[in-house]
C-alpha positions as CSV (number, residue, x, y, z in Angstrom):
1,X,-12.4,-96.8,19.0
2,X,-8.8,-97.3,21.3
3,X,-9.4,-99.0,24.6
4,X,-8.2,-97.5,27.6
5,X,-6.3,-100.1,30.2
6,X,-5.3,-98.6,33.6
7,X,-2.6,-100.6,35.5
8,X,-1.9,-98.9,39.0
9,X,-0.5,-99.8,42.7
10,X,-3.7,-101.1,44.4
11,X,-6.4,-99.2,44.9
12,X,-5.9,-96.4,42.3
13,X,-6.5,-98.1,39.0
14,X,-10.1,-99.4,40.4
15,X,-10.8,-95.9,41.7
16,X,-9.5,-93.8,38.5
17,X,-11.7,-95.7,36.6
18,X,-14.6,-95.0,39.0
19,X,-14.0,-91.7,38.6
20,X,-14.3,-91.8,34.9
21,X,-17.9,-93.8,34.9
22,X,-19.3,-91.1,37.1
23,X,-18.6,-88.3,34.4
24,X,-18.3,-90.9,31.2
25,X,-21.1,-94.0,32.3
26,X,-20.9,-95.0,28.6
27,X,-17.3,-95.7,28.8
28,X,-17.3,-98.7,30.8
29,X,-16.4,-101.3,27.9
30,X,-13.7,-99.2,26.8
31,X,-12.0,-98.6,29.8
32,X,-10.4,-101.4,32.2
33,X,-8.4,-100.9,35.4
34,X,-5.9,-103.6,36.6
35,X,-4.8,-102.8,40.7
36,X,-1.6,-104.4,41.5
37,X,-1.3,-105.7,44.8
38,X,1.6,-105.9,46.8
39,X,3.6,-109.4,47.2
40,X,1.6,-110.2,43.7
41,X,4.5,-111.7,41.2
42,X,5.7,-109.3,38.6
43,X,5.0,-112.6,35.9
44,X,1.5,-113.0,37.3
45,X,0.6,-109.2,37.0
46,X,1.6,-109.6,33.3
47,X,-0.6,-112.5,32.3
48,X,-3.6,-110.9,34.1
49,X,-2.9,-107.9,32.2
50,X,-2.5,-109.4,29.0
51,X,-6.1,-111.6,29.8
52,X,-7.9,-107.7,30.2
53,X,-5.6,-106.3,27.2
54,X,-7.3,-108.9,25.0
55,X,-10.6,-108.7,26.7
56,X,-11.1,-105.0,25.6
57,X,-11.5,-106.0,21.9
58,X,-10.1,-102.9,20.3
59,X,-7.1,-102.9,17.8
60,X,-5.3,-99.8,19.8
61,X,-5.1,-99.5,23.4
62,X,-3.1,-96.9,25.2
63,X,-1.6,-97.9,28.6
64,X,-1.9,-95.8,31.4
65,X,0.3,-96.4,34.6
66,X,1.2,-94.7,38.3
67,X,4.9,-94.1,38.7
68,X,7.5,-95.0,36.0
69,X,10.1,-97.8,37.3
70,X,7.6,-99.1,39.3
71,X,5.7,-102.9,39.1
72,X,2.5,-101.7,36.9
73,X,5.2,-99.8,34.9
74,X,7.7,-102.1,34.1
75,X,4.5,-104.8,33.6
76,X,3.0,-102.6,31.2
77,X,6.4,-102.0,29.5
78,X,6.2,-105.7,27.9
79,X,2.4,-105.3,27.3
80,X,2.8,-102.7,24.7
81,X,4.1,-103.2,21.0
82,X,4.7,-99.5,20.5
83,X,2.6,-99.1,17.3
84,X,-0.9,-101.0,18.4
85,X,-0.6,-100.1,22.8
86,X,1.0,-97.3,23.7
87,X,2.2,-96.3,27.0
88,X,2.4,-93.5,29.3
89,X,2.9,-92.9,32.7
90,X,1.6,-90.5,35.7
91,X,-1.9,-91.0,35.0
92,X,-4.1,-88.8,36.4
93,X,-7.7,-87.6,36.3
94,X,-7.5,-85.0,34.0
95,X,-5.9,-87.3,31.9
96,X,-8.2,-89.7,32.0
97,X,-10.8,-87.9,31.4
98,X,-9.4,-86.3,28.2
99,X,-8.7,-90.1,27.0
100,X,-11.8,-91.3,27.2
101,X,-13.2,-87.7,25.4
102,X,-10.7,-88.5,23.0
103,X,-11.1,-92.7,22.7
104,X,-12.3,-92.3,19.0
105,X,-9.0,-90.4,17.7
106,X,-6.1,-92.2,16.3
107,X,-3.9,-93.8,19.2
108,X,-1.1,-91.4,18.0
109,X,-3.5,-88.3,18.9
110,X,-4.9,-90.0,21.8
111,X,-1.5,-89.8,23.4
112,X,-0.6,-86.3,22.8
113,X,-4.4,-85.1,24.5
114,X,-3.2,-87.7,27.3
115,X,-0.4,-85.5,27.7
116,X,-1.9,-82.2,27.5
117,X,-4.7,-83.2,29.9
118,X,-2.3,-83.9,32.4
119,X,-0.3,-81.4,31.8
120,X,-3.0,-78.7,32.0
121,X,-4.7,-80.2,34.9
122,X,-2.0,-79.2,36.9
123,X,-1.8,-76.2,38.4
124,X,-1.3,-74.2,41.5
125,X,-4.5,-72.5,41.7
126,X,-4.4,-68.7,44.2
127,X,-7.2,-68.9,47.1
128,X,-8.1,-65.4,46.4
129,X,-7.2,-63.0,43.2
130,X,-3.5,-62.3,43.3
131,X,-4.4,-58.6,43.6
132,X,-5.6,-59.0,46.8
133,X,-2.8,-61.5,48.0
134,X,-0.4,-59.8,50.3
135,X,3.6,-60.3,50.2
136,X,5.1,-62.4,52.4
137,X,8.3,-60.4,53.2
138,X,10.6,-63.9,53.1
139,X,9.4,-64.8,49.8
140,X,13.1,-65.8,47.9
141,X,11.7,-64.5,44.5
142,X,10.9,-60.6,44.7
143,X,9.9,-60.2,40.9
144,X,6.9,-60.0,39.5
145,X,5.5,-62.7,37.2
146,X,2.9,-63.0,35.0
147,X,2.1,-65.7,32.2
């Protein structure tokens, strides 16, 4: 089974995974969170990191981090070997929570239903059904879509 390491500005790792033990309880082992605080050294950051990395015990870990080009990012970026950790960035709860549906799959699949949860948990979602949603008349796009 891949572990699951969050590494996020402080609070959000702590609190993603939070999230996740209230819908998966049984996930705690396989699923760490790592909060970076500010002022904290990029080099100290890393060597906690790798500590929890090891301390997961699985074989493949996927990587999960805030905002590319960032401090957890650029941490995580000399975590990962690429073929054991893998790493992707914008995490976000319906990510998560397809990971951690997911943990048992290969770390290759785990990353492409990463992706897709994100991806399709993100959405602009109408307040009532669109037929009942009146025009505004300085709306810039006039033309009907549908998907």
């Amino acid at each position: 089974m891949n572990g699951i390491f969050i590494i996020a500005h402080a609070p959000l790792a702590s609190a993603l995974r939070q999230c996740v033990l209230h819908v998966f309880p049984d996930s705690a082992a396989s699923l760490v969170a790592l909060d970076v605080q500010p002022n904290m050294p990029p080099e100290e950051t890393l060597a906690q990191a790798r500590i929890m990395l090891e301390q997961l015990g699985t074989s493949h870990a996927l990587v999960l981090v805030d905002v590319f080009g960032a401090t957890p990012c650029n941490v995580a970026q000399k975590l990962v070997d690429g073929i054991h950790t893998k790493l992707i960035t914008g995490v976000n709860l319906p990510m998560l929570l397809r990971t951690v549906s997911y943990r048992q799959e290969s770390i290759d699949a785990l990353v492409a239903r990463a992706l897709v949860g994100a991806t399709q948990g993100v959405m602009q979602v109408a307040v009532t059904a669109p037929q009942n949603q009146t025009r505004r008349s300085n709306d810039q796009d006039q033309h009907e879509h549908q998907q």
